[in-house]
C-alpha positions as CSV (number, residue, x, y, z in Angstrom):
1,X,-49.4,-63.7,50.7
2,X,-49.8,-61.0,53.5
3,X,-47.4,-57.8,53.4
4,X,-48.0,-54.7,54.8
5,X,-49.4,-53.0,51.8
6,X,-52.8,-54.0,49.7
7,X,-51.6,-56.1,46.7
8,X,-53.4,-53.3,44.0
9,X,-51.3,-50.9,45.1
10,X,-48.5,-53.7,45.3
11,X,-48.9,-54.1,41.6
12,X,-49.4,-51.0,40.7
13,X,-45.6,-50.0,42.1
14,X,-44.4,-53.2,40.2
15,X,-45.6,-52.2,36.9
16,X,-45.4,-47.9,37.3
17,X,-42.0,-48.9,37.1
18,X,-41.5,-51.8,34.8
19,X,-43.5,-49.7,32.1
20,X,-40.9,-46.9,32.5
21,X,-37.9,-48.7,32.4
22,X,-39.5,-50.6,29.1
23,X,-40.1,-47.1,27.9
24,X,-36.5,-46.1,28.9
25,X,-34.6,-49.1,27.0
26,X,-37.0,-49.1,24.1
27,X,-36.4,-45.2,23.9
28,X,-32.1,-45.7,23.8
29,X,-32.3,-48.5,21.2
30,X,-34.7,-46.0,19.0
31,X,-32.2,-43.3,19.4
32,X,-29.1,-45.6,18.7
33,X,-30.9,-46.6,15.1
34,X,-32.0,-42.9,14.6
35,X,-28.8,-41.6,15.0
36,X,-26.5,-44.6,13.7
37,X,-29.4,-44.5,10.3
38,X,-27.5,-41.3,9.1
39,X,-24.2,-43.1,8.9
40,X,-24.1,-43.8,5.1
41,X,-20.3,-45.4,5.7
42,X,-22.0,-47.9,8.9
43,X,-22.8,-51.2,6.8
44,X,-26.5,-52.8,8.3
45,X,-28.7,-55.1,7.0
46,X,-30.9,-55.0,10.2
47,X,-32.2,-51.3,10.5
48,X,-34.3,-51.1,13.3
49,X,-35.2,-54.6,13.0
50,X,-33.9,-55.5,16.8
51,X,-36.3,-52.7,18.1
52,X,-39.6,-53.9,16.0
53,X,-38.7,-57.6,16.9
54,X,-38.4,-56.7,21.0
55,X,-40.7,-54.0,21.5
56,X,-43.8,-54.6,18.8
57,X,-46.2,-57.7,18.1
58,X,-45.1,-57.0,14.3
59,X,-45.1,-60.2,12.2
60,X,-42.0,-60.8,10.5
61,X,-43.2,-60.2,7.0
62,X,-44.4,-56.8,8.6
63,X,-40.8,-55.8,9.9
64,X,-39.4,-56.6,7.0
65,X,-41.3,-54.3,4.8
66,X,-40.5,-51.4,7.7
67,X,-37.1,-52.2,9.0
68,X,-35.4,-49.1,7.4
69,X,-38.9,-47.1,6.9
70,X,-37.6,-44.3,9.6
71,X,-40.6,-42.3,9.5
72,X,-43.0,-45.2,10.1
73,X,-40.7,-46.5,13.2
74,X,-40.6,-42.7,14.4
75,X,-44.2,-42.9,14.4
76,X,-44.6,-46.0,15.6
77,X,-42.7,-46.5,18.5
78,X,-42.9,-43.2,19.6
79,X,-47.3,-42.6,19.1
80,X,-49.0,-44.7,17.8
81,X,-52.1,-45.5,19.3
82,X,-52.5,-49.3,17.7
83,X,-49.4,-50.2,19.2
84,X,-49.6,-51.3,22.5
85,X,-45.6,-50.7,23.5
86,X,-45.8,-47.5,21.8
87,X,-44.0,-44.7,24.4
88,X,-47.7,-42.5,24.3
89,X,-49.5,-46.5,25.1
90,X,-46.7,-46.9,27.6
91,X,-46.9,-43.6,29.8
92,X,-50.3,-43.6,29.8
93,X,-50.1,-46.9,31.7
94,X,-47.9,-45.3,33.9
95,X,-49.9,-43.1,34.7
96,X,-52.4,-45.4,35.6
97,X,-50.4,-47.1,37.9
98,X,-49.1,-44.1,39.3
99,X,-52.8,-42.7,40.3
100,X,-53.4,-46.1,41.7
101,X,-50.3,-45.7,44.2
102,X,-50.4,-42.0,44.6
103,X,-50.0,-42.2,48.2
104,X,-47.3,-44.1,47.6
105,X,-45.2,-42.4,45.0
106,X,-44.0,-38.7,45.6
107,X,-45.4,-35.3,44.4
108,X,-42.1,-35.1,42.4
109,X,-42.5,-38.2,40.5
110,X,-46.3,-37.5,40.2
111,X,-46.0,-34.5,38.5
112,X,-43.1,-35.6,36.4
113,X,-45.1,-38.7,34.9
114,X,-48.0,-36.3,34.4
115,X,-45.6,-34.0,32.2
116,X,-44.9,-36.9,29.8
117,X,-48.3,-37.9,29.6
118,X,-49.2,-34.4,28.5
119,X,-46.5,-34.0,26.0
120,X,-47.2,-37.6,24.8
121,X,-51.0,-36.9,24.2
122,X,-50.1,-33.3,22.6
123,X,-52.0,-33.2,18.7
124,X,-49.3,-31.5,16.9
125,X,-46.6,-34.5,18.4
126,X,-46.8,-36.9,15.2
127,X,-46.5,-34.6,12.4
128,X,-43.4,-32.9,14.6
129,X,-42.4,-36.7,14.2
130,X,-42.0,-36.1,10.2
131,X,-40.2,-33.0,10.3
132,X,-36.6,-32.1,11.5
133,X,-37.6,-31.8,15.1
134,X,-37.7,-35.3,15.4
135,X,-34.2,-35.7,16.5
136,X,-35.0,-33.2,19.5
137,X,-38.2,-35.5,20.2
138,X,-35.8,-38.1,20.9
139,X,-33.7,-36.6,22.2
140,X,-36.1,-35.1,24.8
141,X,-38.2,-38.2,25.5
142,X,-34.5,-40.1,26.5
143,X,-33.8,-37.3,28.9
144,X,-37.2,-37.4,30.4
145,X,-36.4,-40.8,31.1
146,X,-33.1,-40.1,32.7
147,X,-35.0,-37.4,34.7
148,X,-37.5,-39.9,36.0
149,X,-35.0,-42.3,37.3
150,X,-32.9,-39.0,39.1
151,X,-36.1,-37.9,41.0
152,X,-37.5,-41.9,41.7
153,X,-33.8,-42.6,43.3
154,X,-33.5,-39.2,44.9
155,X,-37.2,-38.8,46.1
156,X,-39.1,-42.3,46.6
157,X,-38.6,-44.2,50.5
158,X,-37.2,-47.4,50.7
159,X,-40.4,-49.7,51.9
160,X,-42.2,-52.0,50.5
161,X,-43.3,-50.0,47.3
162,X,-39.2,-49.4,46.5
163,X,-39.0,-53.2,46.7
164,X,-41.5,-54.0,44.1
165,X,-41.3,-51.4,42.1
166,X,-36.7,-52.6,41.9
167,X,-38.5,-56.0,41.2
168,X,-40.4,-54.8,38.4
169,X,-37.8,-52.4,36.8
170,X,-34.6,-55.1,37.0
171,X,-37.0,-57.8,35.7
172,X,-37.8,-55.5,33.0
173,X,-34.0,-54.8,32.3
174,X,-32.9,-57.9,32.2
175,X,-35.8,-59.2,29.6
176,X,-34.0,-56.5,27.5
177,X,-30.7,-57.2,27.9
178,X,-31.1,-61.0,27.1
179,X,-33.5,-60.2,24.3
180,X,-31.5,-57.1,22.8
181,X,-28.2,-59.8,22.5
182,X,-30.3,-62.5,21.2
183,X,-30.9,-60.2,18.5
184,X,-26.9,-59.1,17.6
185,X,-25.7,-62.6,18.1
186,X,-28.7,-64.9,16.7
187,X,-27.8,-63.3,12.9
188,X,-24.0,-64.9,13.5
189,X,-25.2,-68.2,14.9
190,X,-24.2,-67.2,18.1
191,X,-20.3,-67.5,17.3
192,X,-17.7,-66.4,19.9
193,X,-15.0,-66.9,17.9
194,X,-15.7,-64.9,14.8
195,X,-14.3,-61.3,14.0
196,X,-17.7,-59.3,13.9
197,X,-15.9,-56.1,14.6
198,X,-16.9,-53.2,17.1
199,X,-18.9,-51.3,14.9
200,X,-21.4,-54.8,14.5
201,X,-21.6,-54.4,18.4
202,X,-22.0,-50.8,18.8
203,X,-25.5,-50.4,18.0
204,X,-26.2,-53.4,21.3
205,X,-23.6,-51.9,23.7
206,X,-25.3,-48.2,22.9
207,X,-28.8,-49.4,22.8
208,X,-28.0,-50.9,26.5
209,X,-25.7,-47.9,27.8
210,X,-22.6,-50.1,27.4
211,X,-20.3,-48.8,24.7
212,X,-18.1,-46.3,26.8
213,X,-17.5,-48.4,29.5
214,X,-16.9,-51.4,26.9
215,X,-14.0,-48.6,25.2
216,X,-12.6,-48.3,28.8
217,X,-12.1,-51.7,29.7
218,X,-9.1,-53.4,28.6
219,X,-8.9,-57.2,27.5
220,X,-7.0,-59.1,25.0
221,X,-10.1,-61.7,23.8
222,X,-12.0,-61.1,20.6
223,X,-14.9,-58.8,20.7
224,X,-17.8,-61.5,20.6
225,X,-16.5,-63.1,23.5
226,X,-15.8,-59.7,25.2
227,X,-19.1,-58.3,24.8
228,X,-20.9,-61.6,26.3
229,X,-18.6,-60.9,29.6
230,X,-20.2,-57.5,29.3
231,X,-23.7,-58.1,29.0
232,X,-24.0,-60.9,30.6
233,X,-22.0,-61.5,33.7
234,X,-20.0,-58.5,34.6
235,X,-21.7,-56.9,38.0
236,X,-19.9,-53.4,37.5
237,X,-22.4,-52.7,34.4
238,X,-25.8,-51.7,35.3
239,X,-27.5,-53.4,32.2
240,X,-25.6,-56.9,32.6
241,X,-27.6,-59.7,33.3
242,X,-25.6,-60.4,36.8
243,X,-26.2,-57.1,37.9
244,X,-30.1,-56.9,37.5
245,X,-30.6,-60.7,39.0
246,X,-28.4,-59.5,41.8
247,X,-30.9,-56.3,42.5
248,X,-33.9,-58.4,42.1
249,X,-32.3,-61.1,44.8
250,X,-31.8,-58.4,47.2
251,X,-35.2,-56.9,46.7
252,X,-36.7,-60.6,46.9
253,X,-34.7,-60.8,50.5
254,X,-36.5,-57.9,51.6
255,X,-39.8,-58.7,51.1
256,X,-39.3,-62.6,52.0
257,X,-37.8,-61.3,55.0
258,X,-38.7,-62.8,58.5
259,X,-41.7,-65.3,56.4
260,X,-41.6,-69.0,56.5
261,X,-45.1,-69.7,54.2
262,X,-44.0,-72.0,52.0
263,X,-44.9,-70.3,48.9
264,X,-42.4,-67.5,49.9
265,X,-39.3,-70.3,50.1
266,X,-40.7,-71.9,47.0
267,X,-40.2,-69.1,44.7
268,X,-37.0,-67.6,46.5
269,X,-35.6,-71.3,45.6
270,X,-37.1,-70.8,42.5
271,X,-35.5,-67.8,41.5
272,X,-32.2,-69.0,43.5
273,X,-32.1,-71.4,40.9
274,X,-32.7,-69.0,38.1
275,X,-29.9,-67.1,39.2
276,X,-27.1,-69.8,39.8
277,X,-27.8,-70.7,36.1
278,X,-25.7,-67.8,35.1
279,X,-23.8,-67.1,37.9
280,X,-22.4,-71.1,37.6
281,X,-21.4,-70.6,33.8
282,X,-17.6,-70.1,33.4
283,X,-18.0,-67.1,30.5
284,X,-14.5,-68.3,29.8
285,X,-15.2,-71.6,28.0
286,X,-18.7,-70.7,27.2
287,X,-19.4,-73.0,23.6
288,X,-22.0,-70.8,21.1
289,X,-24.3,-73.7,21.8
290,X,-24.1,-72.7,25.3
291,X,-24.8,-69.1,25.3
292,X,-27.2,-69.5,22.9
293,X,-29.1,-72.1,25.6
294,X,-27.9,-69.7,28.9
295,X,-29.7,-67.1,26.9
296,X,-32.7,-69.1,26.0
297,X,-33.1,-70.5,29.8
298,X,-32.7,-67.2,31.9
299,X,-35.3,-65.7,29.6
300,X,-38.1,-68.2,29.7
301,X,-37.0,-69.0,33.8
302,X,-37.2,-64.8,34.2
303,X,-40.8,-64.7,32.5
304,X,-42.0,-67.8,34.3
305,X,-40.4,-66.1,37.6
306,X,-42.1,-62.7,36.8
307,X,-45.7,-64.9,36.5
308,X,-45.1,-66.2,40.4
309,X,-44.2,-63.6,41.5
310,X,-47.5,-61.9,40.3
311,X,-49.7,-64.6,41.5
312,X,-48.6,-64.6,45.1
313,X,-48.3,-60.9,45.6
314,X,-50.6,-59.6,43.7
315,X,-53.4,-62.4,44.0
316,X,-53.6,-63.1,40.1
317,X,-55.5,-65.9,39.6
C-alpha cells in the first residue's frame, strides 16, 4: 500500500512507540507489586504472577517458583539480558527504531530515548537492583516513561509518523488492558456478581492508572461489575478498552483517508468489526460467560488486526 512515507521507516514509528508504551505499562504494574509487596496486612496469593504471565515467556511451573521471589523479578523485568521484554531488551529496541526514523522523530525525543538507553546499559544497574535503591530505580524508570510521553505529545508533528506510531502505542495498550483483567478476573471465574472487595482490584486499577479515577466515580453496582465498566467500556479513561479502539479508529481514518484499494476498506471493515464487538455489548447485562468471551474475542481480533495491519503497511510477507 502506497503512503507518503517508505514503509521501514513506517514501521519503525509503529513499533518506537509500541515498545515504549509496553515498557511504560509493564513498568506501573512492577511498581504496583513492588510497593503493594510490603503490605504484610494486603492478603495475595498471586505476587507478581499477572506481570510474569503478561510480560515474560516464563512457563507456568517457572512463575510459580518466582511469583513472590522480588529480587529475581527486580532483576528480571527490569535487566535481564535473556529476557526478551525486559525494560534494558525493550529500550534498546527503541532505540533502534528511533535511529531508523530519526528524521522523523524530534531531537527532544532522540535524546531522551538515548538517556534511558544509557542508564539501562549502565554496569553497576543490577546490583543497585539488590540494594535499597531499588525503589528509586522504579521509581525513576516510571517517570522516565511519563517524561517520554510529555515530550512525544508536546514535540512530535501530526503526519503520517504520529498516525502509526498512535496505532502502535493504543494497540499496545489495549493488549494490556484486556490481558491485565483477564488476569484479576480469570482467578474468580470471571464472576460479576461476587464481593471481591477493592483491595482484590487495586493492584489492576493501579497497574492500569485507574484507581483514583475509579475512587471518584460514584455508582451503586458491586465492584466486579464496576470495574469491567471501567476497563473496558468507559471512554473518559485512557486505559479502557473503548477509549484505545477509539484512537486507533481515528488514526486508521487518517491514513485510509481519500484511498479506495480494496485492501484499505478490507481491514478498515475489519477492524470496524473488531470494534462494534465491544462497543455493541450492553456492560449492564454482561453474563461472566460473556465477558469472559468479549475479552477473549477483542484480544485474538486485536492481534490478528495488528498482523494486517503490518503486512500492508509495512510490506511483511
Amino acid at each position: 500500500m502506497k503512503v507518503n512515507m517508505l514503509s521501514r521507516v513506517a514501521d519503525s514509528m509503529f513499533w518506537l512507540n509500541r515498545y515504549m508504551e509496553r515498557t511504560d505499562g509493564m513498568l506501573l504494574t512492577l511498581n504496583t507489586c513492588y510497593i503493594l509487596s510490603f503490605d504484610k496486612e494486603s492478603e495475595d496469593c498471586q505476587g507478581y504472577r499477572p506481570l510474569l504471565e503478561y510480560y515474560t515467556d516464563l512457563s507456568n511451573e517457572q512463575i510459580l517458583a518466582v511469583q513472590n521471589d522480588t529480587n529475581f523479578v527486580l532483576k528480571y523485568i527490569i535487566c535481564d539480558n535473556s529476557n526478551l521484554n525486559s525494560v534494558k531488551n525493550l529500550v534498546i529496541k527503541t532505540r533502534e527504531n528511533a535511529r531508523g526514523s530519526q528524521d522523523k522523530i524530534t531531537k527532544e525525543l532522540w535524546e531522551h530515548i538515548n538517556s534511558m538507553y544509557h542508564y539501562m546499559n549502565s554496569p553497576e544497574l543490577p546490583k543497585k537492583l539488590e540494594t535499597s535503591d531499588a525503589l528509586n530505580i522504579v521509581t525513576k524508570l516510571n517517570k522516565d516513561l511519563l517524561l517520554y510521553n510529555g515530550i512525544l505529545q508536546v514535540t512530535m508533528p501530526r503526519g503520517l509518523g504520529w498516525c502509526f506510531s498512535s496505532i502502535g502505542k493504543h494497540i499496545e495498550r489495549c493488549l494490556q488492558t484486556i490481558s491485565m483483567t483477564q488476569a484479576y478476573f480469570s482467578p474468580i471465574n470471571y464472576d460479576l456478581e461476587s464481593n471481591e472487595d477493592l483491595m482484590y482490584w487495586r493492584r489492576l486499577l493501579l497497574s492500569l492508572s485507574g484507581y483514583e479515577l475509579y475512587l471518584k466515580s460514584y455508582s451503586n453496582i458491586p465492584h466486579n461489575r464496576k470495574v469491567v465498566q471501567q476497563v473496558i467500556f468507559n471512554r473518559d479513561f485512557a486505559h479502557s478498552v473503548i477509549y484505545t479502539l477509539d484512537l486507533i479508529g481515528v488514526y486508521l481514518d487518517n491514513l485510509f483517508k481519500d484511498n479506495t484499494l480494496s485492501e484499505a476498506r478490507s481491514l478498515h471493515n475489519q477492524f470496524g468489526r473488531l470494534k462494534s464487538h465491544i462497543e455493541y455489548t450492553d456492560y449492564h447485562h454482561l453474563n461472566n460467560q460473556q465477558l469472559e468471551e468479549v475479552l477473549h474475542t477483542t484480544r485474538v481480533q486485536l492481534n490478528q488486526f495488528s498482523t494486517d495491519f503490518s503486512k500492508l503497511f509495512f510490506s511483511y510477507t
